[in-house]
KETOR-832725 format. One record per residue: x, y, z of N, C-alpha, C in turn. Coordinates in nm, 2 decimals, decimal comma, padded with zeros to 4 digits, m for minus. Example, Ala and Ser with C-alpha at 12.3 -4.5 7.8 and 13.67 -1.06 7.14 Angstrom:
{n.east:01,32&n.north:m00,57&n.up:00,78&ca.east:01,23&ca.north:m00,45&ca.up:00,78&c.east:01,32&c.north:m00,33&c.up:00,78};
{n.east:01,28&n.north:m00,22&n.up:00,71&ca.east:01,37&ca.north:m00,11&ca.up:00,71&c.east:01,29&c.north:00,00&c.up:00,79};
end
This chain:
{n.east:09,66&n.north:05,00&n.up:11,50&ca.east:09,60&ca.north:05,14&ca.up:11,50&c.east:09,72&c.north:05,23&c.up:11,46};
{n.east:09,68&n.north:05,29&n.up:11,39&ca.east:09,78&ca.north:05,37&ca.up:11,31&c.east:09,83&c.north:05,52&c.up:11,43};
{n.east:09,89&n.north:05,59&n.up:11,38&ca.east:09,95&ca.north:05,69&ca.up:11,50&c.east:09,88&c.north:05,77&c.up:11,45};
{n.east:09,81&n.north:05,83&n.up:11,36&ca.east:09,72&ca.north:05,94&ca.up:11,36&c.east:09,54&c.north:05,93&c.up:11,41};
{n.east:09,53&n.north:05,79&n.up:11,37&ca.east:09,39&ca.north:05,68&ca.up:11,48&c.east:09,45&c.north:05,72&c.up:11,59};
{n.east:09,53&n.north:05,69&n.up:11,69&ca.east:09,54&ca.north:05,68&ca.up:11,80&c.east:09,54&c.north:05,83&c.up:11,84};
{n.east:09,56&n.north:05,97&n.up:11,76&ca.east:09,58&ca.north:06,06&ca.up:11,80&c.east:09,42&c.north:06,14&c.up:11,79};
{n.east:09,36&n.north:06,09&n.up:11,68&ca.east:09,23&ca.north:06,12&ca.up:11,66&c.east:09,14&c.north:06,07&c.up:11,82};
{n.east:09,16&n.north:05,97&n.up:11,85&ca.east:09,07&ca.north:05,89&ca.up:11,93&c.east:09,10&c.north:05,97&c.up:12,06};
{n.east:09,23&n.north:05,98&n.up:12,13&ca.east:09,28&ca.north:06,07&ca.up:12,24&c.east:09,23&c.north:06,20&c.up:12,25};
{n.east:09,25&n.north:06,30&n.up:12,10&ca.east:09,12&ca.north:06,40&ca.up:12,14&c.east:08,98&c.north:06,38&c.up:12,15};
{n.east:08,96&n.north:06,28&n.up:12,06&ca.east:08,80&ca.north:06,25&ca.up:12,10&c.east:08,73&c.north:06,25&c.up:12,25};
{n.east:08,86&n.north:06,19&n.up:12,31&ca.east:08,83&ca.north:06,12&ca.up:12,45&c.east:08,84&c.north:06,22&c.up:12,53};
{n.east:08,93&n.north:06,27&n.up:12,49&ca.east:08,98&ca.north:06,43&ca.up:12,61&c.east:08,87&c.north:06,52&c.up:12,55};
{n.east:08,81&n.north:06,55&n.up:12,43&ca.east:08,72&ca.north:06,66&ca.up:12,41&c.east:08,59&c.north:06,61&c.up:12,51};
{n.east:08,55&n.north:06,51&n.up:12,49&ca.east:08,45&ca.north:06,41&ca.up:12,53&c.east:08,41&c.north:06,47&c.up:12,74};
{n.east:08,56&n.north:06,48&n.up:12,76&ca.east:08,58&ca.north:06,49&ca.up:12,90&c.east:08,61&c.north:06,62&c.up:12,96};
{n.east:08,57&n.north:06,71&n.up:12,85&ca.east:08,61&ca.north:06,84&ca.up:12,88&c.east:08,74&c.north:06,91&c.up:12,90};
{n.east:08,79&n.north:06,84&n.up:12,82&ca.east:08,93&ca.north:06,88&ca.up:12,86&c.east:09,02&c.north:06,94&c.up:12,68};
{n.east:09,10&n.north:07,03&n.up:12,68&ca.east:09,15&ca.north:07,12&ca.up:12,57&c.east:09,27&c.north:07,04&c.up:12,53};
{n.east:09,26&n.north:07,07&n.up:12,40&ca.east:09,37&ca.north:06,96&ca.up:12,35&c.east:09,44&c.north:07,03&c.up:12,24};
{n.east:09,63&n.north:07,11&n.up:12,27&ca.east:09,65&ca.north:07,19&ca.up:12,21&c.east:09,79&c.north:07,10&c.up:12,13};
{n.east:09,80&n.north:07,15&n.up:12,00&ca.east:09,91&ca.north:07,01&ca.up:11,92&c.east:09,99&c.north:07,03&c.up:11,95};
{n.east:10,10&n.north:06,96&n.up:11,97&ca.east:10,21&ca.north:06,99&ca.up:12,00&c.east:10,32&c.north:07,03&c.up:11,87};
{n.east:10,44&n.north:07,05&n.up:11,85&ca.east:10,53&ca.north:07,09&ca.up:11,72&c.east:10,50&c.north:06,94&c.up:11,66};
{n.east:10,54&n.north:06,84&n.up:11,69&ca.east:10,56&ca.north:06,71&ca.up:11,64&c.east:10,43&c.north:06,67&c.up:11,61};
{n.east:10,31&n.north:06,72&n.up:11,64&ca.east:10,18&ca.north:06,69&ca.up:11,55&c.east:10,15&c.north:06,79&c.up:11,45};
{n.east:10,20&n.north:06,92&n.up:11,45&ca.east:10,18&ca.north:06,97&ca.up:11,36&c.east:10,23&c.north:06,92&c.up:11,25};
{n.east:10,12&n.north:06,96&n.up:11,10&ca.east:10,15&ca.north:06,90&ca.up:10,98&c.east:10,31&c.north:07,00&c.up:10,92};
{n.east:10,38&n.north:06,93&n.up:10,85&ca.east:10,50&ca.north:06,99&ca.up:10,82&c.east:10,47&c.north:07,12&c.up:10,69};
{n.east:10,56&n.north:07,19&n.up:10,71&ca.east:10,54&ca.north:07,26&ca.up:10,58&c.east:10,66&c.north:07,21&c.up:10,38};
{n.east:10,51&n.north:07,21&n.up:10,35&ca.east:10,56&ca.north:07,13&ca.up:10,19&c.east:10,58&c.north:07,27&c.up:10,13};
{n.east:10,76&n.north:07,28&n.up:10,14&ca.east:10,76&ca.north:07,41&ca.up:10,08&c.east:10,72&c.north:07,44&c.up:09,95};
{n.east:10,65&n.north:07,57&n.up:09,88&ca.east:10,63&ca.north:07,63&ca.up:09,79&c.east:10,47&c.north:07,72&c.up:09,75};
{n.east:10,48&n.north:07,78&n.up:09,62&ca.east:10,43&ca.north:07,90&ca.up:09,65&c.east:10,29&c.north:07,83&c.up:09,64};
{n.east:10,27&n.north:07,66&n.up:09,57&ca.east:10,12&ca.north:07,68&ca.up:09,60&c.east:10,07&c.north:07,67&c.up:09,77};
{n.east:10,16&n.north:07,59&n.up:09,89&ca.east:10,11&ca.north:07,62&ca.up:09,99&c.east:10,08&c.north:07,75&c.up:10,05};
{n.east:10,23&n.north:07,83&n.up:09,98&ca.east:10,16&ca.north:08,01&ca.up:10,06&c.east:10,01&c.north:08,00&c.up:09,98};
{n.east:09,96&n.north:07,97&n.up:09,86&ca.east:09,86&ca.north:08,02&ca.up:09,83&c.east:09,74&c.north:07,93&c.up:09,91};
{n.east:09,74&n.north:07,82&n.up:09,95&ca.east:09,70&ca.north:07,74&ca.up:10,04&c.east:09,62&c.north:07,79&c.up:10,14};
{n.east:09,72&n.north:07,83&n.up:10,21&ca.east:09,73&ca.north:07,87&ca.up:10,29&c.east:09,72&c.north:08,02&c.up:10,33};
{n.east:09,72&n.north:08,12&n.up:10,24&ca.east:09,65&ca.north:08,25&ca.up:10,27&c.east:09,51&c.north:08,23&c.up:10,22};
{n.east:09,47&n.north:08,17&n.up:10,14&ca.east:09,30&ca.north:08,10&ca.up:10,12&c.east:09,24&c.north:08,07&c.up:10,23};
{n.east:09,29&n.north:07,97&n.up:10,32&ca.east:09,24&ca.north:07,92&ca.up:10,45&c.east:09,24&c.north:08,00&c.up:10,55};
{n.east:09,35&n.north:08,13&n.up:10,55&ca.east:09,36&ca.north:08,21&ca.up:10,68&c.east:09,40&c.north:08,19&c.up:10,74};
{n.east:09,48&n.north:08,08&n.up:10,70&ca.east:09,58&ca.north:08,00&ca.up:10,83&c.east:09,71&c.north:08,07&c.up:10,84};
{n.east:09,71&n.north:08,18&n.up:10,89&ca.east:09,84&ca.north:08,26&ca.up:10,92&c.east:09,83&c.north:08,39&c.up:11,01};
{n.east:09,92&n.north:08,47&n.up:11,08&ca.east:09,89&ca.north:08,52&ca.up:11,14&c.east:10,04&c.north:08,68&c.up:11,05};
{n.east:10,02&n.north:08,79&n.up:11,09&ca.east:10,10&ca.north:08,88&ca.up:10,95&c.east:10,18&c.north:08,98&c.up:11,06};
{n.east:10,33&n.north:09,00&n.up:10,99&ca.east:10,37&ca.north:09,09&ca.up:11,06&c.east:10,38&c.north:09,22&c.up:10,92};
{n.east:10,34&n.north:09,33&n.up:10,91&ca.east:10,38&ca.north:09,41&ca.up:10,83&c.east:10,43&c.north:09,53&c.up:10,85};
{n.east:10,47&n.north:09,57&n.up:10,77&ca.east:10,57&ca.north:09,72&ca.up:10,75&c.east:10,55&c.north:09,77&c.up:10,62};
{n.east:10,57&n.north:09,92&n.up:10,61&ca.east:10,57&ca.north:10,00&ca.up:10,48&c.east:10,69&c.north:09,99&c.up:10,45};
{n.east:10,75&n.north:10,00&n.up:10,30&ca.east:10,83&ca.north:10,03&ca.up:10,21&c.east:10,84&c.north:10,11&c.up:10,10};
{n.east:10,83&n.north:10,23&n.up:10,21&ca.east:10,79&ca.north:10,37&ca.up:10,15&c.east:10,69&c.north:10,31&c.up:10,09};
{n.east:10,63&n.north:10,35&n.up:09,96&ca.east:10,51&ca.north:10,34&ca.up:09,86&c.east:10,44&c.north:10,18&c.up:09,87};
{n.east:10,55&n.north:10,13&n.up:09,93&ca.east:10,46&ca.north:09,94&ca.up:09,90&c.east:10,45&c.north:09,88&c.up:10,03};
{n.east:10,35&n.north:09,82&n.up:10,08&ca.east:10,31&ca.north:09,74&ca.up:10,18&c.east:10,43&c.north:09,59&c.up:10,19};
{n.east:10,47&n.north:09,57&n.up:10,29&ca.east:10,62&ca.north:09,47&ca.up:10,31&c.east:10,53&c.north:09,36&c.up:10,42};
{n.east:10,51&n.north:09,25&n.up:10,43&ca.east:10,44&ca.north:09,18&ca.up:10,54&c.east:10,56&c.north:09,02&c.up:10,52};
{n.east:10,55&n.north:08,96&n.up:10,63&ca.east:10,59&ca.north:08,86&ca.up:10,68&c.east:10,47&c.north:08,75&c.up:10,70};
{n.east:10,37&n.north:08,66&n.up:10,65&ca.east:10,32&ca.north:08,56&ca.up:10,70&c.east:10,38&c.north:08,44&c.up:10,76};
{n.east:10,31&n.north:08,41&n.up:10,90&ca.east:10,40&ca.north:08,27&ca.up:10,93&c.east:10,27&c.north:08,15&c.up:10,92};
{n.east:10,23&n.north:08,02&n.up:10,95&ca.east:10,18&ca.north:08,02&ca.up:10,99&c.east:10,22&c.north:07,85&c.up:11,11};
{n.east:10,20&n.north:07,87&n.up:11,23&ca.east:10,24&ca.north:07,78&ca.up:11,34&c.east:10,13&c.north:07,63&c.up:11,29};
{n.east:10,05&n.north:07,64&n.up:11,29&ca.east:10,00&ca.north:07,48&ca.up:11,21&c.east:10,06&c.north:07,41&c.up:11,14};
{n.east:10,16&n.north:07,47&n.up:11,05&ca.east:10,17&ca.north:07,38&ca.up:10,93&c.east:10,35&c.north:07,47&c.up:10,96};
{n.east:10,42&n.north:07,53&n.up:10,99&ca.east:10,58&ca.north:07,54&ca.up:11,00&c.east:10,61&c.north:07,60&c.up:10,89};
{n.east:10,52&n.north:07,72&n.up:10,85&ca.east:10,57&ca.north:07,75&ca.up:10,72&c.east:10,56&c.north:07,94&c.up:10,74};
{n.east:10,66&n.north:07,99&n.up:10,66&ca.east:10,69&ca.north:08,14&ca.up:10,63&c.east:10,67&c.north:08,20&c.up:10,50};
{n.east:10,64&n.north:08,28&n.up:10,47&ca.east:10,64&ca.north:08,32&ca.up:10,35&c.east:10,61&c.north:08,52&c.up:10,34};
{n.east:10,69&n.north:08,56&n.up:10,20&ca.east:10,66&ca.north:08,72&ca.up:10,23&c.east:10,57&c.north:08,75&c.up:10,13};
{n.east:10,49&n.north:08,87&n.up:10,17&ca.east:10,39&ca.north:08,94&ca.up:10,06&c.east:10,47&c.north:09,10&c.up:10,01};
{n.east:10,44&n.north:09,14&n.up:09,91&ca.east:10,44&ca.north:09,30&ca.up:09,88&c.east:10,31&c.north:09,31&c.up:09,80};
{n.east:10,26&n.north:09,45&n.up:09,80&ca.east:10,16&ca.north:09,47&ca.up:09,77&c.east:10,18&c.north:09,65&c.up:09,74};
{n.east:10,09&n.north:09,69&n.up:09,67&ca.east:10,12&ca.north:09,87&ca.up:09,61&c.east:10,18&c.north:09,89&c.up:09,55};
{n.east:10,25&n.north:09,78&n.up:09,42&ca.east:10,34&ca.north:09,84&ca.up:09,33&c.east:10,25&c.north:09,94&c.up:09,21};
{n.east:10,30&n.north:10,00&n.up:09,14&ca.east:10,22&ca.north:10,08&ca.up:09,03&c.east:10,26&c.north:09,99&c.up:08,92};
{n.east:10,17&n.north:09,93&n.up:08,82&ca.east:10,19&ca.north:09,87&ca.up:08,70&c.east:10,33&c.north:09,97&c.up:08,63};
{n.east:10,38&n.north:09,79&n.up:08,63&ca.east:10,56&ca.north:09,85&ca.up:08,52&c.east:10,64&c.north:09,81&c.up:08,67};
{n.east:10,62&n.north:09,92&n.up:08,81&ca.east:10,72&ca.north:09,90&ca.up:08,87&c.east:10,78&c.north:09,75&c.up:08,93};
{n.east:10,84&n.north:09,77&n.up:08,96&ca.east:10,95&ca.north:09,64&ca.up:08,98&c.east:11,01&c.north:09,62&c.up:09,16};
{n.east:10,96&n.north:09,55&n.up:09,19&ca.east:10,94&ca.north:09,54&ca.up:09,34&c.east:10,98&c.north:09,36&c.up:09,36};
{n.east:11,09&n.north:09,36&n.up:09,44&ca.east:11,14&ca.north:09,25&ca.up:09,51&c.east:11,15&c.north:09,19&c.up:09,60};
{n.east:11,06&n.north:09,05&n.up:09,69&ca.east:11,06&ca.north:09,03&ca.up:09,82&c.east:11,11&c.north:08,89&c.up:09,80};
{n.east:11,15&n.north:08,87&n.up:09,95&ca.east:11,21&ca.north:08,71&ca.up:09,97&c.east:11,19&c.north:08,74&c.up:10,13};
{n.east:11,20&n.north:08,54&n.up:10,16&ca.east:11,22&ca.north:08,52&ca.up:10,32&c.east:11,37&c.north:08,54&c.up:10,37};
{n.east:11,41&n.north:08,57&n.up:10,46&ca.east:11,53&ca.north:08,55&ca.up:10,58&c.east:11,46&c.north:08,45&c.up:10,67};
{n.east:11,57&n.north:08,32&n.up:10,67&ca.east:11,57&ca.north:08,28&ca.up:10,76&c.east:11,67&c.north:08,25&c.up:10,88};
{n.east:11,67&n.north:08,24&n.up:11,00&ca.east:11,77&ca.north:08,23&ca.up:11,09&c.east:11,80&c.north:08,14&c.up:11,19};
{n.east:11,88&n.north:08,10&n.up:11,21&ca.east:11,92&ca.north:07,95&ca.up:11,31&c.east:11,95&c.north:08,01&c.up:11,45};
{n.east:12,02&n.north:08,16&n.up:11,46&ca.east:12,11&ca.north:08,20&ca.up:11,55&c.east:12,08&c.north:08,32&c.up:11,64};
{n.east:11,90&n.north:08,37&n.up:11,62&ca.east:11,81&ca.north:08,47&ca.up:11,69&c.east:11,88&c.north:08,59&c.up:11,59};
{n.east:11,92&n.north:08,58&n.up:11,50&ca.east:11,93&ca.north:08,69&ca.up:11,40&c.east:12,04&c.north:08,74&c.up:11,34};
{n.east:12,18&n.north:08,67&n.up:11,46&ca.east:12,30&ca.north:08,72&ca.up:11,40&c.east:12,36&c.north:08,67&c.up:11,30};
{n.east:12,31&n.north:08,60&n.up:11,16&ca.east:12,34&ca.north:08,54&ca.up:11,06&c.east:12,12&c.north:08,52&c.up:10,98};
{n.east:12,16&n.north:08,54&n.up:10,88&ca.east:12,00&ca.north:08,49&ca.up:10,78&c.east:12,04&c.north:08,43&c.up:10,65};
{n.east:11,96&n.north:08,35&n.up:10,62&ca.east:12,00&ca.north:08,28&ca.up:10,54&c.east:11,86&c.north:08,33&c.up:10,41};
{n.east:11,89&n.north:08,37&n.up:10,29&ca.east:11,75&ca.north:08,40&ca.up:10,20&c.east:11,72&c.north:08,33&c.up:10,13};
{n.east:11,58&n.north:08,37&n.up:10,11&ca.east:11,53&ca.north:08,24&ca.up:10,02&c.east:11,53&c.north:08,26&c.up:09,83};
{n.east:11,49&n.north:08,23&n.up:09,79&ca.east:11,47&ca.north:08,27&ca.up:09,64&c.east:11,37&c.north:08,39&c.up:09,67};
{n.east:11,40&n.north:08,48&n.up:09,52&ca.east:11,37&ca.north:08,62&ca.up:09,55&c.east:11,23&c.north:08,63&c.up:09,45};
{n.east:11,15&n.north:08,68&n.up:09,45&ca.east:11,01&ca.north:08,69&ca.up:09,38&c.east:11,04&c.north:08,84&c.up:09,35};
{n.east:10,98&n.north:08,82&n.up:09,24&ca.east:10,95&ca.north:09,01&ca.up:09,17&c.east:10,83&c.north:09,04&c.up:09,08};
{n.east:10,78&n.north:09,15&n.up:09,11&ca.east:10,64&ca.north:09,20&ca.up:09,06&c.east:10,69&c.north:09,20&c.up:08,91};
{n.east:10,60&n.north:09,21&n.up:08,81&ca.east:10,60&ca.north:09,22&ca.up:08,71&c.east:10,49&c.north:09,29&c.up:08,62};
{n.east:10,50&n.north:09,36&n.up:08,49&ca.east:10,42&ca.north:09,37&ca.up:08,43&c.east:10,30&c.north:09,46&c.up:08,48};
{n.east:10,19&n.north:09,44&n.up:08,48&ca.east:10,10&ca.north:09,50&ca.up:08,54&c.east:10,04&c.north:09,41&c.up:08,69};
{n.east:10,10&n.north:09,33&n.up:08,72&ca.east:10,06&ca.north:09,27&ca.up:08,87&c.east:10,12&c.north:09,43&c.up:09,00};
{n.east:10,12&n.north:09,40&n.up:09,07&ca.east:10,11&ca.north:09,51&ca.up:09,17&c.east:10,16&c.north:09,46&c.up:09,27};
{n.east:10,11&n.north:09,31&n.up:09,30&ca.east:10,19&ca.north:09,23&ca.up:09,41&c.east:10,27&c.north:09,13&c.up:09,39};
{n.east:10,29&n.north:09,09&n.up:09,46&ca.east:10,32&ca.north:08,90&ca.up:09,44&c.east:10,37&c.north:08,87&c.up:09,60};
{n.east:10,39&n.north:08,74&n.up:09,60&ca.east:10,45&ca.north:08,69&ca.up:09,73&c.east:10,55&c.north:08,57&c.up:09,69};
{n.east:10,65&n.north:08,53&n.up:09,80&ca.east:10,70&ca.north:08,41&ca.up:09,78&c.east:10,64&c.north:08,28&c.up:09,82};
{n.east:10,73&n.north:08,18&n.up:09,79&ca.east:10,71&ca.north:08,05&ca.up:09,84&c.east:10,68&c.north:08,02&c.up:10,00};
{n.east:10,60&n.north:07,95&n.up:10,05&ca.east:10,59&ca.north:07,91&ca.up:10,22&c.east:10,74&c.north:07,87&c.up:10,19};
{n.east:10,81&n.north:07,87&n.up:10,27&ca.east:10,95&ca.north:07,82&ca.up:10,33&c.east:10,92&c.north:07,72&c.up:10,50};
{n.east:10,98&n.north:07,64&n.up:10,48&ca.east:10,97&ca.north:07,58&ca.up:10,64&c.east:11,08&c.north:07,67&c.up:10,73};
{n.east:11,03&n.north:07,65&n.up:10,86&ca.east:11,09&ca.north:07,73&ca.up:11,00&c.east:11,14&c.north:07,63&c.up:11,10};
{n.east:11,16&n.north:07,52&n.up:11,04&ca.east:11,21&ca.north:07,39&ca.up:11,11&c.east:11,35&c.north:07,41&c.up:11,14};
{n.east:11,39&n.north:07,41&n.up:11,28&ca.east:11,56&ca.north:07,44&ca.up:11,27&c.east:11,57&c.north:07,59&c.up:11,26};
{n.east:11,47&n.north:07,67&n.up:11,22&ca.east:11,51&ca.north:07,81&ca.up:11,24&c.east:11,44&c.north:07,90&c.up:11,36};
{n.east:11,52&n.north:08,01&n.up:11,44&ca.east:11,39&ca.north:08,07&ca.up:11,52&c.east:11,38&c.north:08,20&c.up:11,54};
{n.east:11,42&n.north:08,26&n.up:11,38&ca.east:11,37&ca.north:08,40&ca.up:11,35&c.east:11,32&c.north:08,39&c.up:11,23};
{n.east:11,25&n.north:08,45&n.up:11,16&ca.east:11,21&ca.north:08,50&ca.up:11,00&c.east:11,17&c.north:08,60&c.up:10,98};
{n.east:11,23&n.north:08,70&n.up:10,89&ca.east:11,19&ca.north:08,80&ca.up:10,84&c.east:11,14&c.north:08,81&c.up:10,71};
{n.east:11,05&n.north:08,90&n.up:10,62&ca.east:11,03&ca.north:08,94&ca.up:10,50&c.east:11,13&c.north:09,06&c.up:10,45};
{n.east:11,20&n.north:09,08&n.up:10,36&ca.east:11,26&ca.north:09,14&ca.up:10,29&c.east:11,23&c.north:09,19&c.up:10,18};
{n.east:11,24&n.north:09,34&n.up:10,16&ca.east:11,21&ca.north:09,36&ca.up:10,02&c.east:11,28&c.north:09,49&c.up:09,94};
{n.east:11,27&n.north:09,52&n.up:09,82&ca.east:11,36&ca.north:09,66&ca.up:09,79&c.east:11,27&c.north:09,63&c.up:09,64};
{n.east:11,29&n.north:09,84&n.up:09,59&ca.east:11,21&ca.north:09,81&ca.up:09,49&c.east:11,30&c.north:09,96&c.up:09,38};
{n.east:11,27&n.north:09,95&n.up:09,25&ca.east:11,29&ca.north:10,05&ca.up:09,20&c.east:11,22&c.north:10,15&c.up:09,21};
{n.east:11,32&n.north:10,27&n.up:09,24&ca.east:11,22&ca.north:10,41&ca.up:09,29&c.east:11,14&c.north:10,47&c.up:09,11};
{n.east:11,17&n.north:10,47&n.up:09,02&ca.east:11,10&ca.north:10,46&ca.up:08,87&c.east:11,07&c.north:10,38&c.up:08,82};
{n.east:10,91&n.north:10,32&n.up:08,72&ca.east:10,85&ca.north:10,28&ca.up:08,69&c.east:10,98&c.north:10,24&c.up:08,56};
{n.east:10,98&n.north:10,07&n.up:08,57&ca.east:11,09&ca.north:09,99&ca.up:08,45&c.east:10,97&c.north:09,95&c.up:08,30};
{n.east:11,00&n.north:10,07&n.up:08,19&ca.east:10,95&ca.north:10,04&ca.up:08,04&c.east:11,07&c.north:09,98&c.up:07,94};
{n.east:11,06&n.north:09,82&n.up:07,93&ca.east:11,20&ca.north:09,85&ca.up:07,83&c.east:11,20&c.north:09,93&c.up:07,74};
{n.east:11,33&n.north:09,96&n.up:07,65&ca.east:11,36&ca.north:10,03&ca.up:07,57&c.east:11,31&c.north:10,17&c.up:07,58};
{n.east:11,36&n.north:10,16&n.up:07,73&ca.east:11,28&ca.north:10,37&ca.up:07,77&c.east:11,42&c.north:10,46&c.up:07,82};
{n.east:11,47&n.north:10,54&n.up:07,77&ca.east:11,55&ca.north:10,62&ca.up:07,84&c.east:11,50&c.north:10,71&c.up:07,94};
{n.east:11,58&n.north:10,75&n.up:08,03&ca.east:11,52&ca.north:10,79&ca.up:08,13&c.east:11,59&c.north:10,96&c.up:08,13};
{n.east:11,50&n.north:10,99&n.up:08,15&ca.east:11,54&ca.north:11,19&ca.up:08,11&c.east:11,46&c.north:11,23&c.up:08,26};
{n.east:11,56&n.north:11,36&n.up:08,35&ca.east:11,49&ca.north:11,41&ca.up:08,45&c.east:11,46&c.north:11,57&c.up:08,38};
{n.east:11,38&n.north:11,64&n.up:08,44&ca.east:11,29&ca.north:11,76&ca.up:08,38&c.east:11,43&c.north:11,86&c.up:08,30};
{n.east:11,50&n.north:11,84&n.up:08,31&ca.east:11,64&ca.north:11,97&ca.up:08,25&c.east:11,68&c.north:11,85&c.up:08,13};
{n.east:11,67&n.north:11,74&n.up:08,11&ca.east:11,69&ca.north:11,63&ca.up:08,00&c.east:11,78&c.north:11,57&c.up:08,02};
{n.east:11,86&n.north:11,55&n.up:08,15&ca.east:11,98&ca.north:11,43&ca.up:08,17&c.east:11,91&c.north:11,33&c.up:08,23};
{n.east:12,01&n.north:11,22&n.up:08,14&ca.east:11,94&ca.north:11,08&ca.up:08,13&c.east:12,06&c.north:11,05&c.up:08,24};
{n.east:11,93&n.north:10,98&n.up:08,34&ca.east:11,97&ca.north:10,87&ca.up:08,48&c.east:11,89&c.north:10,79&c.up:08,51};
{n.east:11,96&n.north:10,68&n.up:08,49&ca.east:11,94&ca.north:10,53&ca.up:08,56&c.east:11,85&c.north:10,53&c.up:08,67};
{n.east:11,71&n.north:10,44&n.up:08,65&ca.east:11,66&ca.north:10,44&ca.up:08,75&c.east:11,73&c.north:10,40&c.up:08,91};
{n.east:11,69&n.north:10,39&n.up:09,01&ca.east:11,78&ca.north:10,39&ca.up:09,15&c.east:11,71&c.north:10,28&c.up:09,21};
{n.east:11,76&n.north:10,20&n.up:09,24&ca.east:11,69&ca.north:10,10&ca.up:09,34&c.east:11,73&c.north:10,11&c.up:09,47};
{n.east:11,61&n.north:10,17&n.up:09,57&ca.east:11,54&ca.north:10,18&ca.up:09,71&c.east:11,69&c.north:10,08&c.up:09,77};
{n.east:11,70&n.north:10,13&n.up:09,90&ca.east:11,77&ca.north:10,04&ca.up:10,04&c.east:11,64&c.north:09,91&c.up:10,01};
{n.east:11,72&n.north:09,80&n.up:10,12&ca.east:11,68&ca.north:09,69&ca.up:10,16&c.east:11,56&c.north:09,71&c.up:10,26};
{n.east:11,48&n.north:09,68&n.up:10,25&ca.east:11,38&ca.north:09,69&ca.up:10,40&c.east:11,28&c.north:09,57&c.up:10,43};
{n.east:11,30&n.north:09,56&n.up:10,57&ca.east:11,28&ca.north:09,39&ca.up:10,60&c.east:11,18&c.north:09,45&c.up:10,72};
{n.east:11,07&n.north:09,31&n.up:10,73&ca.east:10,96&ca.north:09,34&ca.up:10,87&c.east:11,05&c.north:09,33&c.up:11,00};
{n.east:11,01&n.north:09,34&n.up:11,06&ca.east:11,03&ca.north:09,29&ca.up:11,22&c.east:11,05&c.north:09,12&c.up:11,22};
{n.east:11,17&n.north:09,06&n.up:11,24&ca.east:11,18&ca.north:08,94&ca.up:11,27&c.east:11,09&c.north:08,89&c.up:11,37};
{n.east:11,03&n.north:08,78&n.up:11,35&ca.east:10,93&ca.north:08,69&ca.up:11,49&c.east:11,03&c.north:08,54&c.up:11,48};
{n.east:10,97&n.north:08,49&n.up:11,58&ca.east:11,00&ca.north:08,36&ca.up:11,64&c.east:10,92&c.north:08,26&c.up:11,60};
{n.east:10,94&n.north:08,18&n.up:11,50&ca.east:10,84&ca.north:08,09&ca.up:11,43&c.east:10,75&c.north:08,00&c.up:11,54};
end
């Protein structure tokens, strides 16, 4: 009997007897990092969201505890602008993070998200994000209302509220 037979049958028997049967970490399925699982898995609803504003754009954290996986959303960019998120992850309840690969809006999309990341070995995660405060047109100089040309500015860092995977 195989170990996932033998675990099938045990809830069987305990549902059977009225009794609740909650997984443990080591039955939960692992997280196969990458972005098709976040998409996976925001499909399914298998996640639970911590979010925050950044300034003009929506900043969220999804985790989800079934499957050991993290991943960040932004959402509210204006077509053109250019908006940046990635995960933090942490070993040490926060006093060190480690980031993940960085995702950026593009083109006319508005949002995007990253990769699920695993939370295995880590027991904080945050979402992080920062964005240009002007809409990026290549080959556009940028003139403010008197005509001096200045470089678009890219926003502080702003990250959700760390949770505990």
């Amino acid at each position: 009997m195989t170990t996932n037979s033998a675990a099938a049958l045990f809830a069987a028997s305990a549902a059977a007897a009225g009794l609740l049967v909650v997984a443990s970490p080591a039955q939960a399925a692992s997280c196969v990092e990458g972005r098709a699982t976040a998409r996976e898995l925001a499909a399914a609803g298998d996640f639970t969201e911590a979010a925050d504003q950044m300034e003009l754009l929506s900043l969220a954290l999804r985790t989800s505890s079934t499957r050991g996986c993290a991943w960040g959303v932004v959402a509210g960019a204006l077509p053109g602008m250019r908006a940046w998120i990635w995960v933090d992850r942490s070993a040490d309840g926060g006093a060190t993070w480690v980031k993940s690969e960085v995702r950026k809006t593009a083109g006319v999309n508005t949002s995007t998200y990253t990769s699920a990341y695993s939370t295995e070995g880590y027991n904080a995660v945050r979402a992080c994000g920062q964005y240009l405060r002007q809409n990026v047109k290549p080959d556009v100089k940028w003139y403010d209302p008197q005509g001096i040309s200045r470089p678009p500015t890219v926003s502080d860092i702003y990250c959700t509220w760390w949770v505990t995977p």
